[in-house]
C-alpha positions in Angstrom: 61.4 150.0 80.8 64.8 150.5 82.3 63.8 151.7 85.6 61.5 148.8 85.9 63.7 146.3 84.6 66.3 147.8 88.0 63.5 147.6 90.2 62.8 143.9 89.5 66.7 143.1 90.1 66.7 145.5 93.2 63.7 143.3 94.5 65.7 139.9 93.6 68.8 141.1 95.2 66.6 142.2 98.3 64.8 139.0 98.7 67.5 136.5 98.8 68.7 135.6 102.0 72.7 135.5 101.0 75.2 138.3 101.4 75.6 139.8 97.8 77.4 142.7 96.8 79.7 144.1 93.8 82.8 145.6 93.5 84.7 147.4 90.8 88.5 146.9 89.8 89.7 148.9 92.4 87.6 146.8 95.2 85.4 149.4 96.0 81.7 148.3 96.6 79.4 149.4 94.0 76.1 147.7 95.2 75.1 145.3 98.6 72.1 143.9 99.4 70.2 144.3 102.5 71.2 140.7 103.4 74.2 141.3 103.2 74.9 144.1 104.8 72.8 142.7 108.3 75.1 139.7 107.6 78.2 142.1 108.1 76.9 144.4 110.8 76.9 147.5 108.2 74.3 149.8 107.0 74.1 150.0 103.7 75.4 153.7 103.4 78.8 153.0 105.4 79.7 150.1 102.7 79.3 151.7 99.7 82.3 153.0 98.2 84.4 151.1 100.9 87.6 148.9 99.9 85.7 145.4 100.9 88.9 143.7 101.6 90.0 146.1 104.1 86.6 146.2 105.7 85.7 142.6 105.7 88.6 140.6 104.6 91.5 142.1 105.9 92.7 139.2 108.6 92.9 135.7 108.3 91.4 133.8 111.5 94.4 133.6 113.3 94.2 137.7 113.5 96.9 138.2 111.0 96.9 140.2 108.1 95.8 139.7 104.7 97.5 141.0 101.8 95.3 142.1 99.4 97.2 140.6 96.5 96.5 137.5 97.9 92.9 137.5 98.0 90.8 135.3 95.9 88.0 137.5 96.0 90.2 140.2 94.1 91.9 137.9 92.3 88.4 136.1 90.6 88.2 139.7 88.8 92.1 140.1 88.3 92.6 137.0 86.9 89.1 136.9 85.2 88.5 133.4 86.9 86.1 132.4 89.7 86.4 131.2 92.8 84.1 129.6 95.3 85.9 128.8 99.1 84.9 128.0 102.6 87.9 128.0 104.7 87.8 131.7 105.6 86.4 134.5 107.8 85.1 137.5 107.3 84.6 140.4 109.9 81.6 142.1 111.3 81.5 146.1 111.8 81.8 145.3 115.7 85.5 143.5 115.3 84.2 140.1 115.2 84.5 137.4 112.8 82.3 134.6 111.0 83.1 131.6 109.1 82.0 132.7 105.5 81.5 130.6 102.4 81.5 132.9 99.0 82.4 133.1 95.4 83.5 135.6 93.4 82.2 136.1 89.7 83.7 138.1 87.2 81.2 141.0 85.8 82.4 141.3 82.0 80.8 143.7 80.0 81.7 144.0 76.0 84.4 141.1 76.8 86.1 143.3 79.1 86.0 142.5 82.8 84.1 145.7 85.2 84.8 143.8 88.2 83.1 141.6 90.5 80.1 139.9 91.9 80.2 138.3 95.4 77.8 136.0 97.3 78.0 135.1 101.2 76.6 133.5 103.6 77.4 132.9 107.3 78.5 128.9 107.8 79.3 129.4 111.3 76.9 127.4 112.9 77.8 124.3 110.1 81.2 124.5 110.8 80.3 124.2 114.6 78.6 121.1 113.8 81.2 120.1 111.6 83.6 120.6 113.8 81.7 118.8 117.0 81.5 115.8 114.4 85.0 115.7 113.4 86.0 115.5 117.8 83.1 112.7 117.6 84.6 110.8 115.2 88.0 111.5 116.1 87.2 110.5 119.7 85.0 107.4 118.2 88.0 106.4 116.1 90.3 106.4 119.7 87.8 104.6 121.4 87.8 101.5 118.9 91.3 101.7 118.8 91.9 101.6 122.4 89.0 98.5 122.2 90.5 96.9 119.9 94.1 96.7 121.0 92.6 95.6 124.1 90.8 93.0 122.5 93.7 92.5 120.4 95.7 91.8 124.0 92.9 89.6 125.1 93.0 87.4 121.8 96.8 87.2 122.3 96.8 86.2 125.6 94.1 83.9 125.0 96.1 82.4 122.3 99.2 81.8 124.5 97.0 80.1 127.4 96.2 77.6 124.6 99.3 76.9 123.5 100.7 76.6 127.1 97.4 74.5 127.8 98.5 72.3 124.9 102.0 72.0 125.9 101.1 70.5 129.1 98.9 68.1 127.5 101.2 67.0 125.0 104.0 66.5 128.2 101.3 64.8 130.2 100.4 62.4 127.1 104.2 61.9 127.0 104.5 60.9 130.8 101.6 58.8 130.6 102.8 57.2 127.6 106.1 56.3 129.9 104.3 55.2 132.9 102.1 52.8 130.9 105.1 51.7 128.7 107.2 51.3 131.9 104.9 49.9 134.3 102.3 48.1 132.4 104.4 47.0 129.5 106.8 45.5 132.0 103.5 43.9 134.3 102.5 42.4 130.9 105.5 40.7 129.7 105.9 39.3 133.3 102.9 37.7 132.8 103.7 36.7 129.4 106.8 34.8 131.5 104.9 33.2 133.8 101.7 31.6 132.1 104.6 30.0 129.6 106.4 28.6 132.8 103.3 27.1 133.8 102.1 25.9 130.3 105.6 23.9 130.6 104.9 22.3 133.4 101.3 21.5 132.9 101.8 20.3 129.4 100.4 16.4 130.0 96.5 18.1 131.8 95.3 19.5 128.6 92.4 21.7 130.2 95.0 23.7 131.9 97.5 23.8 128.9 94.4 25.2 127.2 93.4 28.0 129.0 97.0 28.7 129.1 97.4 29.4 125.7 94.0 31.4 126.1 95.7 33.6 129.0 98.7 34.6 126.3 96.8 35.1 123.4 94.7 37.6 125.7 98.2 39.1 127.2 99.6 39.5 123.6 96.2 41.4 122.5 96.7 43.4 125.7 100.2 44.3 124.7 99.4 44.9 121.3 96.6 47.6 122.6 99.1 49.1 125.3 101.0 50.3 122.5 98.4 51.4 120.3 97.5 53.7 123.9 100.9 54.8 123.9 101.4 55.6 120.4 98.0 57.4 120.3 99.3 59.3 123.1 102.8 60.3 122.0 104.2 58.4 118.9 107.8 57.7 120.3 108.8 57.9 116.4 108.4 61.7 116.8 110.9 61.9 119.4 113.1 59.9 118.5 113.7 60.3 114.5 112.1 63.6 114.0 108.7 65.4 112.1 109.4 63.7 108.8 110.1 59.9 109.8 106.7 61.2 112.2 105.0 62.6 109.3 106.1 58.9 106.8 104.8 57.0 109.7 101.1 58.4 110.2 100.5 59.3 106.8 101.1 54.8 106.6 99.2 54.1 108.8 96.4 56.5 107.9 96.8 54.4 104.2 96.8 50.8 105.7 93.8 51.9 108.1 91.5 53.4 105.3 92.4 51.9 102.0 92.4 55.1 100.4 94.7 55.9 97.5 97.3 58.1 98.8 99.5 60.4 96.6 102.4 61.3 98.9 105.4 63.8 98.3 107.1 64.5 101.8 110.7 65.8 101.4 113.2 67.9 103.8 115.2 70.2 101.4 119.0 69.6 102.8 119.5 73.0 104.8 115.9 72.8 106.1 116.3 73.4 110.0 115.1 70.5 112.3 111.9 72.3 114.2 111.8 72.4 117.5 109.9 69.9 119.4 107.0 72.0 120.5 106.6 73.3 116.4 107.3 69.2 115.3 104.2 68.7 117.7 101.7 71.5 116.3 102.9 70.2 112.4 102.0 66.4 113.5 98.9 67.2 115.2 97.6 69.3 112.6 98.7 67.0 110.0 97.0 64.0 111.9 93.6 65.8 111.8 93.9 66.5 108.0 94.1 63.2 107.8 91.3 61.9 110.6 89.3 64.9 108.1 89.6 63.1 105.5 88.8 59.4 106.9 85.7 61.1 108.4 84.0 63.1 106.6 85.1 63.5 102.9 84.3 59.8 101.8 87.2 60.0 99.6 88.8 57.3 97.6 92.4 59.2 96.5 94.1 61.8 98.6 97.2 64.2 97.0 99.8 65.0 100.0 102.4 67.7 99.7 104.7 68.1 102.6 108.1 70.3 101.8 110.5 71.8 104.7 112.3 74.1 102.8 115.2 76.7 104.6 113.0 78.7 106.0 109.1 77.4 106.0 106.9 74.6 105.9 104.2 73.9 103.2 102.0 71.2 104.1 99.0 70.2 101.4 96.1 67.5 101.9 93.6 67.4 98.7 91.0 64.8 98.5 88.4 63.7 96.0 85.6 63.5 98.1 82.8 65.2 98.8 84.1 68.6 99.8 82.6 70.8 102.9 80.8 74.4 102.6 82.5 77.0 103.9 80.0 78.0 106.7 80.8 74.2 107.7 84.3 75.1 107.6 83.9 78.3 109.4 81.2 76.9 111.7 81.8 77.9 115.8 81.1 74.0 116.5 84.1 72.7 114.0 86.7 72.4 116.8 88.8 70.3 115.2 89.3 73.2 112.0 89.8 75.4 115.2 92.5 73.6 116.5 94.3 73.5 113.5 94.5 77.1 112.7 95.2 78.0 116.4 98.1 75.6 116.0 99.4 77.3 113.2 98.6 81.1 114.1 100.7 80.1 117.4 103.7 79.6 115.4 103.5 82.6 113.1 101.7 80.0 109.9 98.1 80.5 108.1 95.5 77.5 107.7 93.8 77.8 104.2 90.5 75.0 103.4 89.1 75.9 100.0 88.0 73.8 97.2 90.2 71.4 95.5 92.2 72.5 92.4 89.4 70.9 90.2 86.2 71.7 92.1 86.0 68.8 94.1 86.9 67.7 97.0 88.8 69.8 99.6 92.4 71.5 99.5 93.9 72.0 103.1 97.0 73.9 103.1 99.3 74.8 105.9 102.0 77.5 105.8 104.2 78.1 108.8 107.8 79.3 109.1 110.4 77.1 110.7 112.1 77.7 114.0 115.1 75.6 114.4 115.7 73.1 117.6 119.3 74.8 117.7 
């Protein structure tokens, strides 16, 4: 019965395609299987008996040498633990070496440990692949770095085109806002002059005093729409009195235009920094489509406005209680005018933020952007 209970486990041991063999205390081999023993380049004759750690696991990979004490194959038995690692080599009868993965059992017979079972196998060709997949990756990894700071550089430069392409604009709306104040507004009010010199002097032919009076009520609505065109081009009030007189006077005429309930909070904290004019520009443009947003599209009868210049940063809030907008609206590639806004701010370091309002309804607009003083 014993002898064919060993046959059955010498027939296991010889069918399994792993490295297995045992050891005593002393790390001599005791048993290897045929496996094995191909694995390691040995006969089966020349291992038995042999010290496995000087014979297979005497040198790390890097050729130097392995204590003994140190091993964790000897150790598993020592220490009457087991152990199970990949990150080693052993070496073939012909001086090479293979990347191994084993484990080390304990063999403990009447509670006292006899020594050790070890199974191998070779994992050289799965670290090779591991290997040309970690390069890959790493290489991968460079790659979409490299592409994205490029595209990072791109976006940036991209960026600072608009801005310059919106300075101009905004110095072209100023110099056409001169020229037609200068030019036109002077033409006008000569005109103004001379159809009242002749409406003196024509005063007793009623048919000509008529279409005099007709000739200045048409050159007073042409002044009056001259400097709607100049303030729609560049509101002198943000030139000459600053963002928040700027901000005081749009957000009033945004309330006499629409008749819309306006809840309005604009205050300077006294240390606040004056921003420079190119910043005051970005703040009132963005702060003039909040507003157009509103009058457009929300169909809102109240608004909530928030505007605070504190020491250091600029908090700017528009709530409505209209209708509100999805988010793929918001977020849509056609919504220039959402676009604009939050190229404004990211110009000057601030974030744009459209969400929900605080109740649900409506839509929350909310601009953050740190100052930069004119000084």
């Amino acid at each position: 019965m014993q002898a064919a209970w060993h046959d059955k486990l010498t027939l296991l041991l010889e069918s399994t395609g792993d490295g297995m063999f045992g050891v005593d205390l002393d790390g001599r081999c005791t048993f290897i299987n045929r496996a094995g023993a191909d694995i390691l380049g040995y006969s089966t004759d020349q291992v038995l008996g042999r010290n496995m750690h000087d014979l297979i696991h005497h040198s790390h990979p890097d050729g130097s040498h392995y204590e003994e004490t140190q091993c964790p194959i000897f150790l598993a038995f020592r220490t009457g633990r087991p152990c199970r690692n990949d990150q080693e080599v052993f070496w073939r009868a012909d001086g090479s070496r293979f990347n191994a993965e084993y484990s080390s059992h304990p063999v403990i017979d009447q509670g006292a440990v006899r020594g050790a079972v070890i199974t191998f196998t070779d994992i050289t060709q799965r670290k090779q692949t591991e290997d040309a997949l970690q390069r890959a990756r790493l290489e991968l990894e460079q790659r979409v770095a490299e592409r994205t700071a490029e595209l990072s550089q791109a976006l940036l430069q991209l960026r600072q085109l608009s801005a310059h392409t919106e300075a101009v604009r905004e110095q072209e709306r100023k110099r056409i806002a001169r020229e037609i104040h200068d030019e036109l507004g002077s033409l006008l009010v000569a005109l103004k002059f001379d159809v009242n010199w002749i409406a003196r002097r024509v005063s007793d032919r009623e048919p000509v005093a008529d279409k005099c009076q007709t000739m200045n009520r048409l050159i007073e609505r042409a002044v009056e729409d001259v400097g709607r065109i100049i303030t729609d081009l560049r509101p002198s009030i943000l030139d000459h009195q600053g963002l928040v007189a700027a901000l005081e006077w749009q957000l009033q005429e945004f309330a006499d235009a629409t008749e819309i309930v306006c809840d309005a909070d604009i205050v300077a904290a006294p240390d606040a920094p004056a921003p420079e004019a190119q910043q005051a520009t970005a703040v009132f443009r963005i702060f003039q489509e909040m507003l157009s947003n509103v009058a457009r599209h929300s169909g809102a009868s109240a608004a909530r406005i928030r505007i605070h210049l504190l020491p250091h940063e600029l908090r700017m809030e528009v709530a409505d209680n209209g209708v509100g907008a999805p988010a793929a609206q918001l977020n849509d590639h056609g919504a220039y005018g959402v676009m604009g806004m939050r190229e404004r701010a990211l110009h000057f370091g601030g974030a744009l933020d459209i969400t929900r309002g605080d109740d649900g309804a409506g839509t929350l607009v909310r601009l953050t952007m740190p100052l930069r003083s004119a000084a």
